[in-house]
The first five atom37 places (N, CA, C, CB, O) and aatype in JSON, in Angstrom:
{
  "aatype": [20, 20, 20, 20, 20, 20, 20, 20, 20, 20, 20, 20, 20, 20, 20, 20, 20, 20, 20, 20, 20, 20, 20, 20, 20, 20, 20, 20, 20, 20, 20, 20, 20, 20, 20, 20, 20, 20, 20, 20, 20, 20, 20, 20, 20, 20, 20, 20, 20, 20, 20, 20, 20, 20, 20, 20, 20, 20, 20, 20, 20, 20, 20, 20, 20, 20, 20, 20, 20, 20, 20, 20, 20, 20, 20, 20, 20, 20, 20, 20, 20, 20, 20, 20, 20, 20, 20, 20, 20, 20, 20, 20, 20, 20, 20, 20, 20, 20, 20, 20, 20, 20, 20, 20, 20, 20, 20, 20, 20, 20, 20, 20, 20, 20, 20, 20, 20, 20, 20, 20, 20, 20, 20, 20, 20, 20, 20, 20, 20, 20, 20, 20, 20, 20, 20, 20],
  "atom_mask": [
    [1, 1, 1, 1, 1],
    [1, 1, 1, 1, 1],
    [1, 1, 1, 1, 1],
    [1, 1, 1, 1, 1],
    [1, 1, 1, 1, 1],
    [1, 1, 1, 1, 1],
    [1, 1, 1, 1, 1],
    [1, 1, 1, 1, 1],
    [1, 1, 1, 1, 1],
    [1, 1, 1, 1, 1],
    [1, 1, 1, 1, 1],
    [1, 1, 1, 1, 1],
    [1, 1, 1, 1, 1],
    [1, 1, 1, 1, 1],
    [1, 1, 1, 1, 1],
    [1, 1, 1, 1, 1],
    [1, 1, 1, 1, 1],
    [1, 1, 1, 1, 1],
    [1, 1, 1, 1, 1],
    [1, 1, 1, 1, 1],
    [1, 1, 1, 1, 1],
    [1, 1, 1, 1, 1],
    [1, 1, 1, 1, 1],
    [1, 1, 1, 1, 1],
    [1, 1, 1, 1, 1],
    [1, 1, 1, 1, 1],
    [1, 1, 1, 1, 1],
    [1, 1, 1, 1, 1],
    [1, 1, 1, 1, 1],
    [1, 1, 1, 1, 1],
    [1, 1, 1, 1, 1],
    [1, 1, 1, 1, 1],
    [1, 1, 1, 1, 1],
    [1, 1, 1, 1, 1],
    [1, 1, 1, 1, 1],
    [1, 1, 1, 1, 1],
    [1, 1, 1, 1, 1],
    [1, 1, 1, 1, 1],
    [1, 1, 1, 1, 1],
    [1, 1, 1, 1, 1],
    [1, 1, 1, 1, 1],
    [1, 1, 1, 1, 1],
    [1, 1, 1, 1, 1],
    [1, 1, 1, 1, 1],
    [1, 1, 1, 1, 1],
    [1, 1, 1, 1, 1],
    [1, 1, 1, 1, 1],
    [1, 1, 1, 1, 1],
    [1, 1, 1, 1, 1],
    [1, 1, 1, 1, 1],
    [1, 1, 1, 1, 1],
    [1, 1, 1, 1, 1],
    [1, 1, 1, 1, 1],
    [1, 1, 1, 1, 1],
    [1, 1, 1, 1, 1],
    [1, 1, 1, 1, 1],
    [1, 1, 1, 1, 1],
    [1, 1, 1, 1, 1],
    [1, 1, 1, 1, 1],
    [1, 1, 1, 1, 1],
    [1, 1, 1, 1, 1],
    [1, 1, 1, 1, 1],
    [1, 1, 1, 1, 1],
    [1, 1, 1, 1, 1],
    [1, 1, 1, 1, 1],
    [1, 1, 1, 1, 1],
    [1, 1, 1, 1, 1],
    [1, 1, 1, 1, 1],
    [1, 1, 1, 1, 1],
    [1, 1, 1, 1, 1],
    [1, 1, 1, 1, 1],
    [1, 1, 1, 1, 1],
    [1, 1, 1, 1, 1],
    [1, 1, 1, 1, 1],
    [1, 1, 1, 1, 1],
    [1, 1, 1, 1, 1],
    [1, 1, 1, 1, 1],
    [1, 1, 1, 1, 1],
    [1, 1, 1, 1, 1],
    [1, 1, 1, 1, 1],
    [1, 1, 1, 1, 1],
    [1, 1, 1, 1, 1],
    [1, 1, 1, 1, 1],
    [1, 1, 1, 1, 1],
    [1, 1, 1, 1, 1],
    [1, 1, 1, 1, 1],
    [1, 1, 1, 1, 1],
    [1, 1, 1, 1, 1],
    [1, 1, 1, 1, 1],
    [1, 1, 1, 1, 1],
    [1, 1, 1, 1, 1],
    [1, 1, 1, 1, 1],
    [1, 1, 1, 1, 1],
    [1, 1, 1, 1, 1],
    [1, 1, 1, 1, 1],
    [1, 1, 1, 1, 1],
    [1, 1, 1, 1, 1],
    [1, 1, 1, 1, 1],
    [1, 1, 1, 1, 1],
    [1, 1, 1, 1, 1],
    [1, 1, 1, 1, 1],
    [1, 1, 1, 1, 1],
    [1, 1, 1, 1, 1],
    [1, 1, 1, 1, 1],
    [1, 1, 1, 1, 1],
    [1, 1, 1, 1, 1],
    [1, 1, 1, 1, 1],
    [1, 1, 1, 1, 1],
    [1, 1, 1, 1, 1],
    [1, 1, 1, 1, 1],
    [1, 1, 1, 1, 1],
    [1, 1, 1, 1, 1],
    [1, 1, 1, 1, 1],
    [1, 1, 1, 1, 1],
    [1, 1, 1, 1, 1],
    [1, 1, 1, 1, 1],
    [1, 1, 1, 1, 1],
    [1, 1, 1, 1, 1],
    [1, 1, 1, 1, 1],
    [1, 1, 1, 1, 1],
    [1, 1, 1, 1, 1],
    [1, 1, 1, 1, 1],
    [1, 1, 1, 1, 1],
    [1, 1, 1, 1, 1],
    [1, 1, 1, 1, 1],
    [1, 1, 1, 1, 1],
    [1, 1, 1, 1, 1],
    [1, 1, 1, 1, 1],
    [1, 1, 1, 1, 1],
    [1, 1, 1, 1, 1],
    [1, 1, 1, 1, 1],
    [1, 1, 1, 1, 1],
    [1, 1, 1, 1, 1],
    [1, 1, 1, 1, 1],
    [1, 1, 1, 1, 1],
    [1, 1, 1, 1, 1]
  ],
  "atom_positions": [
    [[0.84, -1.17, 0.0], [0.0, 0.0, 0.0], [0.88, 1.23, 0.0], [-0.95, 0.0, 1.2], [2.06, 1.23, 0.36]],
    [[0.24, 2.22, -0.41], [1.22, 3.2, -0.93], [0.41, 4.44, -1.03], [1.89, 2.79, -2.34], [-0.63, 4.55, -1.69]],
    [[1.22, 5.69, -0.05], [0.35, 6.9, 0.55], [0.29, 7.9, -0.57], [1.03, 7.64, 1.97], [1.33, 8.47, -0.9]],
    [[-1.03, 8.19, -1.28], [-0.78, 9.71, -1.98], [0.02, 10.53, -1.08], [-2.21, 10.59, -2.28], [0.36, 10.54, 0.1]],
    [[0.24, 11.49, -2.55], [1.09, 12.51, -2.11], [0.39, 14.0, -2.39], [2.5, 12.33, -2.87], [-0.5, 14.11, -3.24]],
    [[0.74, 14.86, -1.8], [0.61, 16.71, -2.22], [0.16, 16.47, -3.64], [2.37, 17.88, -2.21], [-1.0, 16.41, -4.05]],
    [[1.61, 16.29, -4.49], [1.92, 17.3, -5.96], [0.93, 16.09, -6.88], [4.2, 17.53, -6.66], [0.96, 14.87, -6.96]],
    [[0.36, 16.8, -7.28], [-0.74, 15.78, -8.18], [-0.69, 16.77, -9.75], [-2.85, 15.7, -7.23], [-0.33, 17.94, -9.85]],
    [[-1.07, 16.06, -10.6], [-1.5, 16.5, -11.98], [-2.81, 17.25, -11.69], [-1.72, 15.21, -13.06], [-3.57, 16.88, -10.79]],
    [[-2.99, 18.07, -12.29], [-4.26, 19.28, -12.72], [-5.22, 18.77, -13.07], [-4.08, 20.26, -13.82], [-6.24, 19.36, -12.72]],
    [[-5.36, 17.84, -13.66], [-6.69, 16.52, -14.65], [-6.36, 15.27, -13.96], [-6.36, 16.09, -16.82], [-5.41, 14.72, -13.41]],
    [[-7.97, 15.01, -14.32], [-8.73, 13.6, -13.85], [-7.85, 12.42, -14.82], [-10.76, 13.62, -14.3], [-7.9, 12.13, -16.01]],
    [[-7.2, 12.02, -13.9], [-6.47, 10.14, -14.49], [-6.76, 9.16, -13.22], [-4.18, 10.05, -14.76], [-7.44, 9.04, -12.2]],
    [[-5.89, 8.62, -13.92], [-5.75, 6.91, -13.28], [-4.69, 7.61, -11.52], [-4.22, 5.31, -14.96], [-3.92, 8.54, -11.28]],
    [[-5.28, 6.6, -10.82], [-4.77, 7.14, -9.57], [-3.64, 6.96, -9.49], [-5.24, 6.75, -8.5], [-2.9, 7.89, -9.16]],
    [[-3.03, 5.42, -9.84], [-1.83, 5.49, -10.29], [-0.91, 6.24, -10.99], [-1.82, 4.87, -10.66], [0.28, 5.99, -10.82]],
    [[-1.29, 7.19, -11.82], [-0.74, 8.38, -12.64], [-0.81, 10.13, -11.82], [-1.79, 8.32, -14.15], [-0.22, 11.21, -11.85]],
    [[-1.73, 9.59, -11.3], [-2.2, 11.11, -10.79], [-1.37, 11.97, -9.81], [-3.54, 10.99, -10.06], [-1.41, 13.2, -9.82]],
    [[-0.31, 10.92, -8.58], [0.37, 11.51, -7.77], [1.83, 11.83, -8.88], [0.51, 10.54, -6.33], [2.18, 11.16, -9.85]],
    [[2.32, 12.81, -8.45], [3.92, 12.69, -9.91], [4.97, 12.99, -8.3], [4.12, 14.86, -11.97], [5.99, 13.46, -8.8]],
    [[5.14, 12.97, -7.22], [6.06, 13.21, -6.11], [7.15, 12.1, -6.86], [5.37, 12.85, -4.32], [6.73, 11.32, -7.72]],
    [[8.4, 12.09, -6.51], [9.54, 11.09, -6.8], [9.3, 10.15, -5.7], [11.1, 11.73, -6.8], [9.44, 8.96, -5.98]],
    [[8.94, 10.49, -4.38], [8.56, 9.29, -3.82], [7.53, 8.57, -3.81], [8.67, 9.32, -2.96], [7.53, 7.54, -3.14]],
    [[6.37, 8.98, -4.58], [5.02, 8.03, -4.75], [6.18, 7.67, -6.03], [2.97, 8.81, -5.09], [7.1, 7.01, -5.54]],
    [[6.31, 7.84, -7.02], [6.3, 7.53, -8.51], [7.53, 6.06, -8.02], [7.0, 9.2, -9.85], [7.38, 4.94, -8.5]],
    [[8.96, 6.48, -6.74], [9.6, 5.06, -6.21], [9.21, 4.28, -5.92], [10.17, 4.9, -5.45], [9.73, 3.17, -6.03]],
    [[8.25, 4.49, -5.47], [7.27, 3.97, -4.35], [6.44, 2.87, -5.03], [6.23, 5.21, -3.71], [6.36, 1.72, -4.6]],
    [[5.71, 3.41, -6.33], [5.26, 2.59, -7.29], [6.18, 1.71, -8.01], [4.66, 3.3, -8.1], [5.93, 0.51, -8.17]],
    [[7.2, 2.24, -8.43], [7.83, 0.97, -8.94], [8.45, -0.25, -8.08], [8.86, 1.42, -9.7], [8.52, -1.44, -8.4]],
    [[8.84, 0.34, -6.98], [9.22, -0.53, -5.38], [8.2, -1.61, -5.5], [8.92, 0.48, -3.64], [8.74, -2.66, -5.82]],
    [[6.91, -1.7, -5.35], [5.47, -2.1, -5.07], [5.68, -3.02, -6.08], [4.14, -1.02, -5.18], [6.02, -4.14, -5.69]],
    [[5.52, -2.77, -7.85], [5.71, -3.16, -8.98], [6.62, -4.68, -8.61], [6.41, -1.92, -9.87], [6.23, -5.83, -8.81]],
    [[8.0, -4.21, -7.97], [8.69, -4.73, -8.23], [8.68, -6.04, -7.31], [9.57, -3.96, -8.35], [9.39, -7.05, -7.38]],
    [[7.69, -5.71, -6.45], [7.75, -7.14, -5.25], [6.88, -7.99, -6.16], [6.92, -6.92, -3.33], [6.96, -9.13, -5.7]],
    [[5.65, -7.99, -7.79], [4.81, -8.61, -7.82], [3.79, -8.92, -7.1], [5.14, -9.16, -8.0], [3.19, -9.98, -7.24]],
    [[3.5, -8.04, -6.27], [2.15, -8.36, -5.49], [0.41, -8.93, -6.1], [1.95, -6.95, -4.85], [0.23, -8.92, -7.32]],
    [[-0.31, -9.21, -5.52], [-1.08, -9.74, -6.12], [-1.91, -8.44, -6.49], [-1.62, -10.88, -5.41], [-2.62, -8.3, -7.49]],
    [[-1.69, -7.47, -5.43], [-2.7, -6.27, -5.83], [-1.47, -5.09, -4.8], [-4.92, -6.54, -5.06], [-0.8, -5.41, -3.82]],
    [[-1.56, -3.55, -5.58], [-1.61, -2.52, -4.97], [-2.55, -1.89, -4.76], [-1.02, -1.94, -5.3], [-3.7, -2.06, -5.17]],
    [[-2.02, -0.91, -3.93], [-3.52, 0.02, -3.64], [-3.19, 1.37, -3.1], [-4.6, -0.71, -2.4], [-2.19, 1.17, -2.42]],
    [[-3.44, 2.46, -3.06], [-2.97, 3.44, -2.83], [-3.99, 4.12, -1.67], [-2.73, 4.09, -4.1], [-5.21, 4.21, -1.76]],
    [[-3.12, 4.59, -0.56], [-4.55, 5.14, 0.77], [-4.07, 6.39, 0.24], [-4.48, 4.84, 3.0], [-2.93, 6.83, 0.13]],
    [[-5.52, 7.01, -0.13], [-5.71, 8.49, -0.39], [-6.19, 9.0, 0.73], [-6.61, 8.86, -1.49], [-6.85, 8.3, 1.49]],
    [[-5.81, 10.76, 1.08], [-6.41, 10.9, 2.38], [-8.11, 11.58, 2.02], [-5.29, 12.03, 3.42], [-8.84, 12.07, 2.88]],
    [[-8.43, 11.46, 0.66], [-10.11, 11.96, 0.27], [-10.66, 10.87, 0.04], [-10.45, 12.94, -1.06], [-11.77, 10.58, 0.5]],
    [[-9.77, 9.88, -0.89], [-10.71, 9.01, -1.58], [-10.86, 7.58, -0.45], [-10.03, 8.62, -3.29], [-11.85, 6.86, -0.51]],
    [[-9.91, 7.36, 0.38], [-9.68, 5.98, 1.04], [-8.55, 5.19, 0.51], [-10.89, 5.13, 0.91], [-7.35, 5.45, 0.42]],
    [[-9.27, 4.11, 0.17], [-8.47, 3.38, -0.82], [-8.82, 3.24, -2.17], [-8.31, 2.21, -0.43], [-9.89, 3.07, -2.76]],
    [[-7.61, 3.35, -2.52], [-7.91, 3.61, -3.94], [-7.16, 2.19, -4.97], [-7.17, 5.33, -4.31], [-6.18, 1.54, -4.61]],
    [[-7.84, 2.01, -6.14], [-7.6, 0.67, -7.02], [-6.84, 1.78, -7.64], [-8.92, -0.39, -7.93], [-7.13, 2.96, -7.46]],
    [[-5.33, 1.13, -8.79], [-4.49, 1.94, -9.66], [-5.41, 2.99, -10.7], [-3.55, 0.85, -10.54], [-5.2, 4.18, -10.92]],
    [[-6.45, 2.16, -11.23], [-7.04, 2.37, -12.32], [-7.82, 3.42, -12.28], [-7.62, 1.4, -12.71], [-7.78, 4.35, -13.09]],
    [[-8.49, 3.34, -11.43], [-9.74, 4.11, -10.83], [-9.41, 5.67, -11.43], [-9.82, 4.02, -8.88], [-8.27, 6.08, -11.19]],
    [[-10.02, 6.29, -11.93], [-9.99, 7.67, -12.49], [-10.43, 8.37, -11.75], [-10.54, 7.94, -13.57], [-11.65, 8.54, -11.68]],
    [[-9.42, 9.09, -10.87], [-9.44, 10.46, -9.83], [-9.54, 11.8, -10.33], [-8.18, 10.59, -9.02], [-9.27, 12.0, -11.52]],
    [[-9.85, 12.65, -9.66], [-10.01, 14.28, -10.18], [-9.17, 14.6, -8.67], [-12.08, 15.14, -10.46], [-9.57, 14.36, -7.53]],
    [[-7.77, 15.27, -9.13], [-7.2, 16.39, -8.27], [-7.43, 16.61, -6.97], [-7.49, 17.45, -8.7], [-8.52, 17.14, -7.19]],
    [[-7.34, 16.65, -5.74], [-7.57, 16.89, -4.37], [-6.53, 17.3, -3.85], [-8.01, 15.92, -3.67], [-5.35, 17.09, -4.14]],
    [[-7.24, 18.18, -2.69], [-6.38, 18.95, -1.58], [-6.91, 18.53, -0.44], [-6.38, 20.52, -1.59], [-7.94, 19.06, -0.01]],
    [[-6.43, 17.77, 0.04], [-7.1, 16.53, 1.13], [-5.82, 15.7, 1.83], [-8.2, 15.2, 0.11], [-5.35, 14.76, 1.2]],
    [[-5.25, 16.07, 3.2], [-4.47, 15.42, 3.97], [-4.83, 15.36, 5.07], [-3.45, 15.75, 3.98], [-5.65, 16.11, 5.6]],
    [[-4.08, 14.15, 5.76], [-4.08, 13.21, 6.72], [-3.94, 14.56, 8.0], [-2.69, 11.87, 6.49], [-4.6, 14.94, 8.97]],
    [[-2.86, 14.88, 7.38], [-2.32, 15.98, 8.48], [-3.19, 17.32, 8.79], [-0.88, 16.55, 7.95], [-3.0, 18.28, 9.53]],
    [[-4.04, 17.03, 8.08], [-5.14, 18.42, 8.65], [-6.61, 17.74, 9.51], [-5.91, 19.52, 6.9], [-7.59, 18.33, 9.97]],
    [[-6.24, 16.23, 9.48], [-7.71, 15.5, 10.41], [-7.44, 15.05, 11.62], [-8.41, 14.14, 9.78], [-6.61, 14.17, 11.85]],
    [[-8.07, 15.59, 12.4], [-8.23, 14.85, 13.94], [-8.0, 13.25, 14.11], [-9.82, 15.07, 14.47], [-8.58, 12.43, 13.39]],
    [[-7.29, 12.96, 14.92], [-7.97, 11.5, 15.49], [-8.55, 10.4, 15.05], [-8.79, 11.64, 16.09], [-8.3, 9.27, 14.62]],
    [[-9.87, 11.48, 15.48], [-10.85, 10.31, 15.51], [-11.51, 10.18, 13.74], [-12.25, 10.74, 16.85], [-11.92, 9.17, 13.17]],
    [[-11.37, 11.93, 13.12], [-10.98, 11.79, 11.76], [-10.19, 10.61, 10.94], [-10.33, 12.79, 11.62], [-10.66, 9.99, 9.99]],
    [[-9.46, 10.5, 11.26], [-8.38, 9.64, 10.61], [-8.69, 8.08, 11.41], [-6.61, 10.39, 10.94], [-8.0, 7.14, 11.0]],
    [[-9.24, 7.92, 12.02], [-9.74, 6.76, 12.48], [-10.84, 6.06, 11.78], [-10.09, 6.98, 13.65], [-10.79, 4.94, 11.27]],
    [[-11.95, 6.97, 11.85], [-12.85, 7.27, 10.23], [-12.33, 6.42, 9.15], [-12.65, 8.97, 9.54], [-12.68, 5.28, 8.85]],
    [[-11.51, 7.11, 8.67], [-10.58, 7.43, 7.58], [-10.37, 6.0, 7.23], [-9.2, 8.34, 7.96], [-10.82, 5.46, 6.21]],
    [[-9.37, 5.19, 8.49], [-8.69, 3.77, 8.73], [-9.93, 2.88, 8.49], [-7.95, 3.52, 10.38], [-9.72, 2.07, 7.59]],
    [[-11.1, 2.79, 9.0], [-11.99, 2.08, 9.04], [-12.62, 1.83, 7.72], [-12.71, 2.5, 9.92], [-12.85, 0.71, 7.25]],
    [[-12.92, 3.17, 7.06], [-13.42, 2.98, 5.61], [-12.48, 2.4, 4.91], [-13.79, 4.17, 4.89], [-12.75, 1.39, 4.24]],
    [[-11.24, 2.94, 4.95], [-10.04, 1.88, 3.95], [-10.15, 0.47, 4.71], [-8.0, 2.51, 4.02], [-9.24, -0.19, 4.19]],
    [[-10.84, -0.44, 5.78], [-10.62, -1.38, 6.07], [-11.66, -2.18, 5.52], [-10.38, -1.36, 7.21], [-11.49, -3.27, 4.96]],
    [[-12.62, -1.65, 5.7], [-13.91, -1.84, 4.96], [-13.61, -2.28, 3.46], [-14.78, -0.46, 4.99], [-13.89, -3.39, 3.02]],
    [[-12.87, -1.04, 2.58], [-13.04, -1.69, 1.56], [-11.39, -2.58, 0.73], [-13.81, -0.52, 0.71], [-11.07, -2.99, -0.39]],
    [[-10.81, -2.51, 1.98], [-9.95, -2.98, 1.47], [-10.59, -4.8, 2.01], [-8.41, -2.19, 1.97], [-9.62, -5.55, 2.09]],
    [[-11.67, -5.38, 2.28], [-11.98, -6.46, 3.02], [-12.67, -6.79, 1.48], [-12.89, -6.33, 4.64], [-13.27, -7.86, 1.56]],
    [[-12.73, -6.43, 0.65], [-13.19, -6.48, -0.96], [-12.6, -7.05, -1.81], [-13.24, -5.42, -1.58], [-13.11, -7.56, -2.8]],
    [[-11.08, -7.03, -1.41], [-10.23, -7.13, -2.32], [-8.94, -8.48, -1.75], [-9.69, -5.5, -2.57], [-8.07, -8.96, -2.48]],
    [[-9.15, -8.78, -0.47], [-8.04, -9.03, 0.28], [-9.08, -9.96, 2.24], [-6.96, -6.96, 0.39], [-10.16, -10.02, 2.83]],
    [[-7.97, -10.29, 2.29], [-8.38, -11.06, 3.6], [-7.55, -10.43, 4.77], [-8.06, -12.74, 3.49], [-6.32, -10.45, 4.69]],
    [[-7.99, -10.02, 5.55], [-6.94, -9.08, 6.24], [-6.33, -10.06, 7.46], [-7.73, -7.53, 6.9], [-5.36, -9.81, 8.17]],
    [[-6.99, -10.95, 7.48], [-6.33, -11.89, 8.54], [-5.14, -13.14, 7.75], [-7.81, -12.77, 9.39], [-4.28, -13.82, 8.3]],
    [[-5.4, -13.11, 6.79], [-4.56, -13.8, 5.99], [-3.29, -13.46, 4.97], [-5.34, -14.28, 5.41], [-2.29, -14.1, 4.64]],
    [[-3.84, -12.11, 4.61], [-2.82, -11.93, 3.85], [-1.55, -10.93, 4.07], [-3.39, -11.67, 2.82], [-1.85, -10.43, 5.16]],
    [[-0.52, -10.43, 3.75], [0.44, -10.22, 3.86], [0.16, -8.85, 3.04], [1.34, -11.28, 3.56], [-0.25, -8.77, 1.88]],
    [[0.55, -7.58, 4.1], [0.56, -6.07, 3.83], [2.25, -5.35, 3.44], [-0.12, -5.34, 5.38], [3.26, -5.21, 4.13]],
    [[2.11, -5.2, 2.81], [3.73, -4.07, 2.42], [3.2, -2.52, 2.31], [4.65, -4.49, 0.43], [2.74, -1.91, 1.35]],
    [[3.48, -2.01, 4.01], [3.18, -0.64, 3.43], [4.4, 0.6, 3.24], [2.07, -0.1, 4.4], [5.25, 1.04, 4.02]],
    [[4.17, 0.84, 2.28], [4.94, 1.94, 1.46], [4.2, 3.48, 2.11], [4.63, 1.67, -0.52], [4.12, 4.48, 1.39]],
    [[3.67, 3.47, 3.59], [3.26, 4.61, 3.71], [3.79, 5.2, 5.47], [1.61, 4.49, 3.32], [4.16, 4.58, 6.47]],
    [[3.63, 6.33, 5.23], [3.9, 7.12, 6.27], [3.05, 6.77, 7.72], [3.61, 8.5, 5.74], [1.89, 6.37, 7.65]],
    [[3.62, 6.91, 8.82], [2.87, 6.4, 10.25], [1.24, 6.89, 10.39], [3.78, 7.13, 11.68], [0.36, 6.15, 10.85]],
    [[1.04, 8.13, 9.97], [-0.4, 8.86, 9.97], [-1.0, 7.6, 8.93], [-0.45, 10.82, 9.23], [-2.21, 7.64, 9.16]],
    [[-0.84, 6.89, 8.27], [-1.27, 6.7, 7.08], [-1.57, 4.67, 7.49], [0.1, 7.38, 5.71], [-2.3, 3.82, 6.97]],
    [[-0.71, 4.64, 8.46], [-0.97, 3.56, 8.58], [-1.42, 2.69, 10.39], [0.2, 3.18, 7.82], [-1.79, 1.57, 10.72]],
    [[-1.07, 4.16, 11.23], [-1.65, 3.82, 12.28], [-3.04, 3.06, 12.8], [-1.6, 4.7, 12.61], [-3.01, 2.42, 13.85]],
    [[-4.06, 3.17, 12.13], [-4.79, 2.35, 12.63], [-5.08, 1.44, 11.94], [-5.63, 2.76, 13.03], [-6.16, 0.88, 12.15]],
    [[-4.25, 1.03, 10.94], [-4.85, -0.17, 9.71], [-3.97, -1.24, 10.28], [-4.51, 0.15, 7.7], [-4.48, -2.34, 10.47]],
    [[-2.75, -1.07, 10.58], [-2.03, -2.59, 10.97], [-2.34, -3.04, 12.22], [-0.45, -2.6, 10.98], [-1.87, -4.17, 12.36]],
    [[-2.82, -2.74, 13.02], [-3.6, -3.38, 14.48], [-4.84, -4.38, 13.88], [-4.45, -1.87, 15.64], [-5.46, -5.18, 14.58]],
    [[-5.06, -4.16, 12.48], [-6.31, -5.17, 12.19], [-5.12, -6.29, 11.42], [-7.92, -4.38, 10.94], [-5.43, -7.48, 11.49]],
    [[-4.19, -6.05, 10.91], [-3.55, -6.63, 10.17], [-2.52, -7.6, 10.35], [-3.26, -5.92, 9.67], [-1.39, -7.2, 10.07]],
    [[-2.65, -8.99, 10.8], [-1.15, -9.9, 11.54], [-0.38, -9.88, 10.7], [-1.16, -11.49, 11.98], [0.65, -10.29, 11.24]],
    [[-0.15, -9.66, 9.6], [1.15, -9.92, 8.49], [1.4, -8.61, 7.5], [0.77, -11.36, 7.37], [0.85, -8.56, 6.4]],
    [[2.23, -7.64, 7.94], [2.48, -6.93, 7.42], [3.68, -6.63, 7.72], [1.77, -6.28, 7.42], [4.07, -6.86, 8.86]],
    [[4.6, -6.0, 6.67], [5.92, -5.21, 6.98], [5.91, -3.51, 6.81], [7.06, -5.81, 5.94], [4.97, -2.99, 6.21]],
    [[6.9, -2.77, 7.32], [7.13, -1.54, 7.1], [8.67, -1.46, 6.59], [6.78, -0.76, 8.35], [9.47, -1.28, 7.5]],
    [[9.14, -1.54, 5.48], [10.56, -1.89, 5.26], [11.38, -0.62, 4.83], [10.67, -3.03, 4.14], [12.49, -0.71, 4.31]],
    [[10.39, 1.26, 5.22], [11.39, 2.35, 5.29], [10.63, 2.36, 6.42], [11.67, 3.66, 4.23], [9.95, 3.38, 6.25]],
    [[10.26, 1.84, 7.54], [10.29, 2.8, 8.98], [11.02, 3.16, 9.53], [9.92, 2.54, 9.9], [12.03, 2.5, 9.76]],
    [[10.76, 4.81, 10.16], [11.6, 5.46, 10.42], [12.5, 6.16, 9.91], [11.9, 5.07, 10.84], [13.24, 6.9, 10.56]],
    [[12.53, 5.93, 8.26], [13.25, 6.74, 7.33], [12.71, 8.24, 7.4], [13.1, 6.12, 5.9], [11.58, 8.69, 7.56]],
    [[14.26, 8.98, 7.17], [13.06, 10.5, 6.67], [12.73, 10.21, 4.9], [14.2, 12.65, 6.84], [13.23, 9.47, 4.06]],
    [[12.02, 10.87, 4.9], [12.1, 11.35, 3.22], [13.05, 11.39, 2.43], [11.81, 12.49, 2.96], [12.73, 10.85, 1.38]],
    [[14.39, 11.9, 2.43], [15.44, 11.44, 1.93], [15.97, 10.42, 2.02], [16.07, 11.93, 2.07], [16.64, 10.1, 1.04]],
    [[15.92, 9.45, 3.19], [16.36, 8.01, 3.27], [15.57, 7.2, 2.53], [16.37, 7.47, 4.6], [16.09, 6.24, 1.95]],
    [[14.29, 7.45, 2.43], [13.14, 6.83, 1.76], [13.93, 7.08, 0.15], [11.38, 7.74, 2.13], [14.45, 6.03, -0.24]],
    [[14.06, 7.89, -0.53], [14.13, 8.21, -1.44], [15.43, 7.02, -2.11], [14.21, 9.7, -1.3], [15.45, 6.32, -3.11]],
    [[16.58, 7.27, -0.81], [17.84, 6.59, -1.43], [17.54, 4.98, -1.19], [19.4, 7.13, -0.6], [18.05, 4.17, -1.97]],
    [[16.79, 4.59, -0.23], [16.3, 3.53, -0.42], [15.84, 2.56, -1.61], [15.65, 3.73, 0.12], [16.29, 1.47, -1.96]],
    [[14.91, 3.26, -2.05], [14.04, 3.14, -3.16], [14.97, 2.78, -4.29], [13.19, 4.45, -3.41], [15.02, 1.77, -5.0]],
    [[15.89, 4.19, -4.25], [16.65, 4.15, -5.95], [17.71, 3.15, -5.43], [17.5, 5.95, -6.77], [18.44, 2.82, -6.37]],
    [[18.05, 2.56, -4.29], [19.33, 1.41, -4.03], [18.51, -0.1, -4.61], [19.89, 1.27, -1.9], [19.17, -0.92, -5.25]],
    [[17.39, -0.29, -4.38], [16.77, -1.48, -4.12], [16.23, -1.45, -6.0], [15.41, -1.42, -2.56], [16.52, -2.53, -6.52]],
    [[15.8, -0.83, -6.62], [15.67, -0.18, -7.8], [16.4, -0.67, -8.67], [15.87, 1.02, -7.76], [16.09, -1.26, -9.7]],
    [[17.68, -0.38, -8.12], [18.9, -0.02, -9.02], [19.46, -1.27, -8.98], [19.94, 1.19, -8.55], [20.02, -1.7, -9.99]],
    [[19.38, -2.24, -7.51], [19.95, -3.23, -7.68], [18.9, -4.18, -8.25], [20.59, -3.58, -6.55], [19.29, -5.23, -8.75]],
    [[17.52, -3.85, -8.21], [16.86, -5.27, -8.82], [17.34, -5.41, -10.32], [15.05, -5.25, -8.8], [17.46, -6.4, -11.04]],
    [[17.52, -4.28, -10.49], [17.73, -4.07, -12.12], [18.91, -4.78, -12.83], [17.97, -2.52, -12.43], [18.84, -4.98, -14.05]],
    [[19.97, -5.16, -12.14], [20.82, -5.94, -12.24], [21.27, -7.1, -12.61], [20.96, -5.92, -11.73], [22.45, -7.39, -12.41]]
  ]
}
């Protein structure tokens, strides 16, 4: 799973297209590159979001909702991520920030966080190390 970002395109695309940050766009190929059976992207307007799904532009963060907001927030992405996935069974890779994932992995026994604790720049060199070496 993998957190929108700020810098988005001006027009309605594919959600997958829509964030352009260097760390969503790593982030996506990171994801890509494990073969997962499915990605998914937690938007802080839309929830969760499928790649495909055709978004329109938002100014909508984590960091401007309360609590119990963002608890909200966790529950509807649990909801529909229970659509797509077994949450007691299957195995989570999240590619997202602590706001973003605080209340979703307490439902979740099998998940990793494999930049926690990175800043943003560690995240970044991460990405292009693991990248650079799959490519190899």
């Amino acid at each position: 799973m993998i957190m929108c970002a700020t810098k988005k395109l001006n027009t309605k695309t594919r959600a997958k297209d829509l964030y352009v940050t260097p760390l969503f766009r790593l982030s996506w190929n990171y994801a890509n590159k494990l073969s997962p059976d499915g990605i998914f992207i937690l938007s802080a307007k839309h929830g969760l979001l499928v790649p495909d799904k055709e978004t329109e532009p938002y100014d909508v963060t984590l960091n401007r909702m309360s609590a119990s907001e963002i608890k909200n927030w966790a529950n509807q992405v649990l909801t529909k991520l229970t659509e797509y996935s077994d949450l007691d069974r299957d195995h989570f890779t999240f590619l997202a920030g602590q706001k973003y994932r605080k209340y979703l992995i307490p439902r979740m026994p099998h998940f990793e966080v494999p930049m926690e604790g990175l800043s943003i720049g560690k995240q970044l060199q991460y990405l292009r190390r693991y990248l650079h070496e799959s490519d190899m």
